[in-house]
C-alpha positions in Angstrom: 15.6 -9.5 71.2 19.1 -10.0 71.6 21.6 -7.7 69.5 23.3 -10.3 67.6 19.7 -11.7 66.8 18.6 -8.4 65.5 21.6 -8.6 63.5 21.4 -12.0 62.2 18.0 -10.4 61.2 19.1 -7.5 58.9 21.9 -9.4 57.3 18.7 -12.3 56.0 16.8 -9.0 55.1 19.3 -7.8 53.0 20.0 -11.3 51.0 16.2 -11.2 50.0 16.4 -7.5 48.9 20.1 -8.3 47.0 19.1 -12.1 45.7 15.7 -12.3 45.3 14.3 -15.9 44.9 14.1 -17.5 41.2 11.5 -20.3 40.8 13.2 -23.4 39.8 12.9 -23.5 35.6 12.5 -19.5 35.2 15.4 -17.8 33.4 17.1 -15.5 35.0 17.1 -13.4 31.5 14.2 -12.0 29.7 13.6 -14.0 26.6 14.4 -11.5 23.9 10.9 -9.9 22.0 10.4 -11.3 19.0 11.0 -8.9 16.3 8.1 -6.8 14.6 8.1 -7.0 10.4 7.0 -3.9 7.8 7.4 -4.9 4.4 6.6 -1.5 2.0 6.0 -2.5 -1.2 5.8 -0.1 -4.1 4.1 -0.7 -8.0 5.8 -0.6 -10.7 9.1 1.4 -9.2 12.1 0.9 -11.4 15.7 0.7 -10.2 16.8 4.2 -11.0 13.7 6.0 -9.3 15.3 6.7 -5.8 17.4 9.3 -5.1 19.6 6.7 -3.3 19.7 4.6 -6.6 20.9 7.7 -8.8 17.9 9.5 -9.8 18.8 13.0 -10.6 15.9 14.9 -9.7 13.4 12.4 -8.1 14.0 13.6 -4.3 13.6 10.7 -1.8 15.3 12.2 1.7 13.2 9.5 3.9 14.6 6.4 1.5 17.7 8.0 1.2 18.3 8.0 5.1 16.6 4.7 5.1 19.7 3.4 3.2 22.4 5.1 4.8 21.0 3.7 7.8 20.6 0.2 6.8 21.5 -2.3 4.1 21.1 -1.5 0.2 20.8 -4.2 -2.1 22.1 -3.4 -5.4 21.5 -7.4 -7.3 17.9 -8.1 -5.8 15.4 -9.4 -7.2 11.7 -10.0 -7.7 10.3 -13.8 -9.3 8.1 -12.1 -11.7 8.1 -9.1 -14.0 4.5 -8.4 -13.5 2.0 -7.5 -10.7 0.1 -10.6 -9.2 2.8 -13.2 -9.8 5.7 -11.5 -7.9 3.3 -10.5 -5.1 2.0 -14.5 -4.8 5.9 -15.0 -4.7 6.9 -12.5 -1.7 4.2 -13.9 0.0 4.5 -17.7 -0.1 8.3 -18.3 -0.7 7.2 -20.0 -3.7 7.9 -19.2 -7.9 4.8 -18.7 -9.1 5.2 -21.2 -11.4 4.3 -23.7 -8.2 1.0 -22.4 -7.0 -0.4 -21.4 -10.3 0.2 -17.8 -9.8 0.9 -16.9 -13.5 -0.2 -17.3 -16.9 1.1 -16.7 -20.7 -2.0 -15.6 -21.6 -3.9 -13.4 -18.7 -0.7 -12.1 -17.1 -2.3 -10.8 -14.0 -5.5 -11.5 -12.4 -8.7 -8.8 -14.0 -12.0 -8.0 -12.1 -13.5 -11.0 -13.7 -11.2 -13.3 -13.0 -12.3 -15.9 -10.3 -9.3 -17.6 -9.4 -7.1 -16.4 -6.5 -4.4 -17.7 -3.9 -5.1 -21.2 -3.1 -6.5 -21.5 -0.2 -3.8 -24.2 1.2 -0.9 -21.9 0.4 1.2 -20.6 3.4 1.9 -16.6 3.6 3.9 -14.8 5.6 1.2 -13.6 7.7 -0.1 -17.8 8.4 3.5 -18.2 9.5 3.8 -15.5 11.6 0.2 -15.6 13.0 1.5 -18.9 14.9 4.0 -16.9 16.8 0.7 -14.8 18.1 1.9 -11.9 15.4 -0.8 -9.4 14.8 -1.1 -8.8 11.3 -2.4 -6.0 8.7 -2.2 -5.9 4.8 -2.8 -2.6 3.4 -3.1 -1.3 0.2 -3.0 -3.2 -3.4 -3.5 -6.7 -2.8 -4.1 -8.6 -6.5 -4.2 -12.1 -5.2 -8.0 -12.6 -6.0 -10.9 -10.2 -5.5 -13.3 -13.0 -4.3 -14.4 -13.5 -0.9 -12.5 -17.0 -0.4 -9.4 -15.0 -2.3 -9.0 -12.0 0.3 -6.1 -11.3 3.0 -8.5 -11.7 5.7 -8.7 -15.5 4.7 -4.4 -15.5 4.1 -3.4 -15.0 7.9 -4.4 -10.9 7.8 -6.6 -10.0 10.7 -7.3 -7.0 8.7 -7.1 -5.0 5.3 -7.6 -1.9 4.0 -7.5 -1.3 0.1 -7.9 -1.6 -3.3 -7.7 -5.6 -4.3 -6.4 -5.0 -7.6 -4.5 -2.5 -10.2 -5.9 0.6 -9.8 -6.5 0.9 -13.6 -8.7 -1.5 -13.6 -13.2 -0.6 -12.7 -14.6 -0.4 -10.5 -11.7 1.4 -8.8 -13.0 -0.1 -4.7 -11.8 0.8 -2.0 -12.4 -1.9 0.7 -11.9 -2.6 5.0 -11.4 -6.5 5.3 -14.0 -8.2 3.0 -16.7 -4.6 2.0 -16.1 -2.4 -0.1 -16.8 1.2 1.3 -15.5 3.7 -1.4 -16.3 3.0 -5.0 -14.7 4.6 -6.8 -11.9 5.4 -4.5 -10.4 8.8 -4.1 -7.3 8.1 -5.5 -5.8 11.4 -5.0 -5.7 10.5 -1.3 -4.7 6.6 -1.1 -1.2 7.2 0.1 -1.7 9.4 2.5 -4.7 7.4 3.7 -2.8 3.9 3.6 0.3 5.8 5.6 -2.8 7.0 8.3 -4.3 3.0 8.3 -0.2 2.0 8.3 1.2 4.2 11.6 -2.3 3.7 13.3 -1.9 -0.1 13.3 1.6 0.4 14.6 0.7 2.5 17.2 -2.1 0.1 18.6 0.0 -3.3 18.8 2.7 -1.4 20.1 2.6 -4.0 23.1 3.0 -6.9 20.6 4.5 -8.4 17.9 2.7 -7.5 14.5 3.2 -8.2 10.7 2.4 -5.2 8.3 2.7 -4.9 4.6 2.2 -2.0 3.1 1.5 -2.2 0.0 0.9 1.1 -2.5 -0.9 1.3 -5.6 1.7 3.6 -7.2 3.7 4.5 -9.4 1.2 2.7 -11.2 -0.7 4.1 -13.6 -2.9 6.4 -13.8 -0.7 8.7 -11.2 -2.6 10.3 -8.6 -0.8 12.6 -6.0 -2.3 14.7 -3.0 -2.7 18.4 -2.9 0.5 18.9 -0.8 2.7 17.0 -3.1 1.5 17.9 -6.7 3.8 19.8 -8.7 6.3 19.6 -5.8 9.2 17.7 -7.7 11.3 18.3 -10.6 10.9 14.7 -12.5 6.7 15.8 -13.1 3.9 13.9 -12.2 5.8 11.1 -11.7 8.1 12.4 -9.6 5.3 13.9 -7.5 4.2 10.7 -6.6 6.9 8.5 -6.2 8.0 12.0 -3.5 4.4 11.2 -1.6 5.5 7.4 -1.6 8.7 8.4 0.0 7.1 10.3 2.5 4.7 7.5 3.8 8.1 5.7 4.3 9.1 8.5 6.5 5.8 8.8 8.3 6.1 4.9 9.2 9.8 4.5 10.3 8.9 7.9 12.5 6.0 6.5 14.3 8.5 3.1 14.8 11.3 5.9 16.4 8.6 7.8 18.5 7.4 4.7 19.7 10.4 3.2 20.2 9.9 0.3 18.2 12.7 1.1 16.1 15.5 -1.4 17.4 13.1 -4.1 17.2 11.5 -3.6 13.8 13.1 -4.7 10.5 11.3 -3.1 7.9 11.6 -4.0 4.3 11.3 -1.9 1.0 11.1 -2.9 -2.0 9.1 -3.1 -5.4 6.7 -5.8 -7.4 8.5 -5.0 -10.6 10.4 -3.2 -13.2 9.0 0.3 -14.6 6.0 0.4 -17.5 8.0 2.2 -19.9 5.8 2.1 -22.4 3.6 4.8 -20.3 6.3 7.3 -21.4 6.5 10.1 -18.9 5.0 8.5 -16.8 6.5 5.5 -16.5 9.9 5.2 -14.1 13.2 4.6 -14.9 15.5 1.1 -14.9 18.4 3.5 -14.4 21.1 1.4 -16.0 19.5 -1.6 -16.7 17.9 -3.1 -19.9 14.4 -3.0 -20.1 11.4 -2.4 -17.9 8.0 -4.1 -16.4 7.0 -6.9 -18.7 10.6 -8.3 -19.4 12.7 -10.7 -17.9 15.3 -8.5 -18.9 17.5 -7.0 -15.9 15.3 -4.0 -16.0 11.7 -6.0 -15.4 12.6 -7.8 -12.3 16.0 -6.3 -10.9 14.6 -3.9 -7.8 15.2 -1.2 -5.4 15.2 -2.8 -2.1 16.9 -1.5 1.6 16.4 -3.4 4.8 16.7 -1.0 8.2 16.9 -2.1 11.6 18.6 0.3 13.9 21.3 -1.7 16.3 20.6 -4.8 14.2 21.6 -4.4 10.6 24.7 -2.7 10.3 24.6 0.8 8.9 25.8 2.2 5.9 26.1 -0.8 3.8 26.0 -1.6 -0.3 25.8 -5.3 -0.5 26.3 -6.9 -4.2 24.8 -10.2 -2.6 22.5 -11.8 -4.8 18.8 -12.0 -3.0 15.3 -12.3 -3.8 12.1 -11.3 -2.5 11.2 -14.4 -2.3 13.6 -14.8 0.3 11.9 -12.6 2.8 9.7 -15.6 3.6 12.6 -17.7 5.0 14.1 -15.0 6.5 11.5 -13.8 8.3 10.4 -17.5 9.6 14.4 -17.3 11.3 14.3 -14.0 12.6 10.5 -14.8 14.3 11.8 -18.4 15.6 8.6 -19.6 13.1 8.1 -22.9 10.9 8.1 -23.1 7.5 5.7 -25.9 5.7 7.6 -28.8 5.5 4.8 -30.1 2.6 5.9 -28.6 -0.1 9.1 -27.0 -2.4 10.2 -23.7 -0.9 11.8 -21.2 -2.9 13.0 -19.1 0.2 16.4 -19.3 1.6 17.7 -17.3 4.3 18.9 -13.8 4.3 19.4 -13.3 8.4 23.3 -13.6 8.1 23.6 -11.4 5.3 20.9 -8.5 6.9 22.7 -8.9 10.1 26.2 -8.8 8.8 27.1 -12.0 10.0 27.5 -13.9 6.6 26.8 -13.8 2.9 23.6 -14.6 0.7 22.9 -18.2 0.6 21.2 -17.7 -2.9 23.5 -18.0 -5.9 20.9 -18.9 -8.4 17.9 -16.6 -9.7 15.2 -18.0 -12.2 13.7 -15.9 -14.8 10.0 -16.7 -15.4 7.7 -14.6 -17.9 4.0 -16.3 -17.1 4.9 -19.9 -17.5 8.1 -19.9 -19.4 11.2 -20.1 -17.9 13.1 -17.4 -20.2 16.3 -16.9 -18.6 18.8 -18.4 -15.8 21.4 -16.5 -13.4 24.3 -18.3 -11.7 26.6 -16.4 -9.9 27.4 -13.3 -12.5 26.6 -15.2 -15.2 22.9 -14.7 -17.1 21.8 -17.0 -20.0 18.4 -15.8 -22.0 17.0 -18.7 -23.7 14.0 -16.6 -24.9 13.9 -12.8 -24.7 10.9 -10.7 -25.0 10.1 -6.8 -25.0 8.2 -6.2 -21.7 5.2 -5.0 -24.1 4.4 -4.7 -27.9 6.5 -8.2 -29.2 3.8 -10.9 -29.6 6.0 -13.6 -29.3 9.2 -14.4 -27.6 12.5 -15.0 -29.6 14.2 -18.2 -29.3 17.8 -18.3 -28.6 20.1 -21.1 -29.5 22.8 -20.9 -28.1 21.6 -18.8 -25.2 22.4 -15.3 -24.5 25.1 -14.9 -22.0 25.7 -11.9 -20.2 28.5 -11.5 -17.0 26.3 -9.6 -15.2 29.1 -7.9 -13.2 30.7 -6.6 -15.9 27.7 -5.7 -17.7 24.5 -5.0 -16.0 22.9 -3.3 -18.9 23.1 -6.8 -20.9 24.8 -5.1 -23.6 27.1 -7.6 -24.5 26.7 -11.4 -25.5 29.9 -13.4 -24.9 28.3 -16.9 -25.4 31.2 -17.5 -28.0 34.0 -17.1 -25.6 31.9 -19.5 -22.3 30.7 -22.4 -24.1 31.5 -23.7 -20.6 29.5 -21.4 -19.0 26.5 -21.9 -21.5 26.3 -25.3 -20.8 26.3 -25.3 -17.1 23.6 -22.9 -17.2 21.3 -25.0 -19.5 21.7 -27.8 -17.2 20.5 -25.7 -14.4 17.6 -25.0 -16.2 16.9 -28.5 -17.2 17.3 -29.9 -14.0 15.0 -27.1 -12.5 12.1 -27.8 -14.8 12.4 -31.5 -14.1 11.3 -30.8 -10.6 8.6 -28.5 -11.3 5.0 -29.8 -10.8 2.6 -26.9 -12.2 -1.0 -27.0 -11.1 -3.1 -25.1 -13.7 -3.2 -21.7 -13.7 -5.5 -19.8 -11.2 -5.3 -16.5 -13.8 -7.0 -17.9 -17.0 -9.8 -19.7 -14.6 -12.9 -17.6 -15.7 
């Protein structure tokens, strides 16, 4: 072989090695992963329980970090003021109101009740299951306790917990559709659903999964593990909400060691306001009126921070109105998923805000308590149509005029300037009508029997 020939040679070598070949159609890019979701949802966890939130002796050091490095919502919002409607909400995108998902009479669903989730509602798991997500609920589910009813027949390829309150008998403890405690060991839920919670992590570390997390405190009763009772300053209560804290810590660590971290957006957040009628042990609204029960500010304004490391900007304190039934949307954009075209969505998306490209889209919240539309907010502006005490008033009071409350000004809905925005009033009773024109409500799957 000739010398120039052997060079000729090398040079054709070295394009291979320095350009290698891309089949026609392949990008040259890796498609980006889609994104894994956590939601953590807590029970009955007012505003002002977190350390973060104000809560002078309640120590949350896991939330607290959680927040400073992500996005803390201070005007966000749940769509019910009790247990199974708001969790029917997060879920589907969808007031309550829509699916059935509330009552005036049987506010939540009991062990006899035999209504559920409609089968032919879309969750969050059914959407994301599409994209090949693997998905895991654990902990209280309260969406129906029948076979049909379960997560493992709502997009969840598996579950571990109790399906209701866990007030209510028999206390079961369950892995997808059999029960396999009864009565649980409550003293050792948390720590158990934060064991179920890293361990699922850990094992689809190599795809995209779906978990919520959902804990059965600080419902009453309050149960706490050995490590963690009589640790805090606030009591009982305290102790528990500190344990709740930790399983947040435990699952954003296994997401760092991992390294799942800067593709995770995990969620916190709560299903309503504090029982305050439970005393001591019932939480804190902080400065808001009212608690659990109410559709005043303090039954179904939350606690809620969004983290994703290198996505969400840290540091933040956004006064951006939001709801949890946003997450639905939001997490259909972010996983490049459908939502049903079928049917009226409640969900708008959140991505801009989260990713500090934009504002909320949502500038309207609706206030329901069962099937009563009780109250309206537009922008800062609140009118109450009917007002009742979260627990202990039989019967709601009428308002006419409305209440009206600039919620910027006044978050503790101290002060009624109806007089002075007749304006206002008006626009906000429009809203109302208009909204209830377009509602079509099935019967309600909580007072089947």
């Amino acid at each position: 072989m000739s010398h120039i020939s052997a060079l000729r040679r090398s040079f054709f070598f070295a394009l291979i090695v320095c350009f290698p070949a891309v089949a026609p159609g392949q990008d040259k890019e890796t498609p980006a992963k889609p994104p894994n979701i956590v939601i953590i949802f807590a029970d009955d966890l007012g505003y002002g329980d977190l350390g973060c939130y104000g809560h002078p002796t309640i120590a949350t050091p896991h939330l607290d970090r959680m927040a400073a490095e992500g996005l803390r919502f201070t005007q966000f919002y749940v769509a019910e003021c009790v247990c199974t409607p708001s969790r029917a909400a997060l879920l589907t995108g969808r007031l309550p109101i829509r699916n059935g998902m509330c009552s005036d009479t049987r506010r939540v669903l009991f062990t006899d009740s035999t209504g559920g989730l409609p089968s032919d509602e879309v969750t969050i798991a059914e959407v994301l299951k599409k994209q090949k997500y693997a998905t895991a609920c654990i902990g209280k589910w309260h969406l129906g306790h029948r076979s049909q009813f379960l997560p493992t027949r709502q997009g969840f390829d598996r579950y571990y917990g109790i399906p209701y309150s866990n007030d209510m008998r028999p206390t079961v403890l369950m892995r997808d559709e059999h029960s396999i405690e009864d009565p649980a060991d409550q003293t050792t839920l948390t720590a158990r659903y934060t064991a179920e919670a890293t361990s699922f992590i850990r094992q689809h570390r190599g795809e995209p999964f779906f978990l919520y997390l959902a804990h059965n405190f600080p419902h009453v009763p309050l149960f706490a593990s050995e490590k963690f009772q009589g640790k805090s300053r606030r009591g009982l209560y305290g102790d528990v909400v500190e344990e709740l804290d930790w399983s947040v810590g435990q699952v954003l660590d296994t997401l760092r060691e991992t390294k799942l971290d800067d593709n995770t957006l995990v969620f916190f957040t709560s299903d309503n306001g504090p029982w305050l009628i439970k005393n001591i042990h019932g939480g804190s609204a902080g400065p808001l009126r009212e608690g659990k029960g109410s559709t005043w500010e303090g039954g179904m304004r939350e606690p809620a921070i969004a983290w994703w490391p290198g996505k969400i900007p840290a540091g933040r304190v956004t006064t951006e109105l939001a709801s949890s039934l946003d997450l639905l949307a939001t997490i259909a954009k972010l996983a490049d998923a459908e939502l049903p075209s079928d049917r009226t969505i409640d969900s708008q998306d959140l991505s801009d805000l989260l990713l500090g490209k934009g504002k909320s889209p949502r500038d309207t919240m609706f206030y329901y308590r069962g099937r009563r539309l009780m109250a309206v907010r537009h922008g800062p502006w609140k009118a109450h149509f009917l007002t009742q005490a979260g627990y202990g008033q039989k019967e709601p009071e009428a308002h006419d005029p409305p209440l009206l409350y600039n919620l910027e000004h006044d978050p503790g809905e101290h002060y009624n300037v109806a007089p002075d925005h007749s304006e206002v009033v008006a626009r906000l009773k429009e809203l109302a009508t208009q909204h209830i024109a377009g509602v079509n409500a099935p019967p309600s799957q909580l007072e089947l029997r």
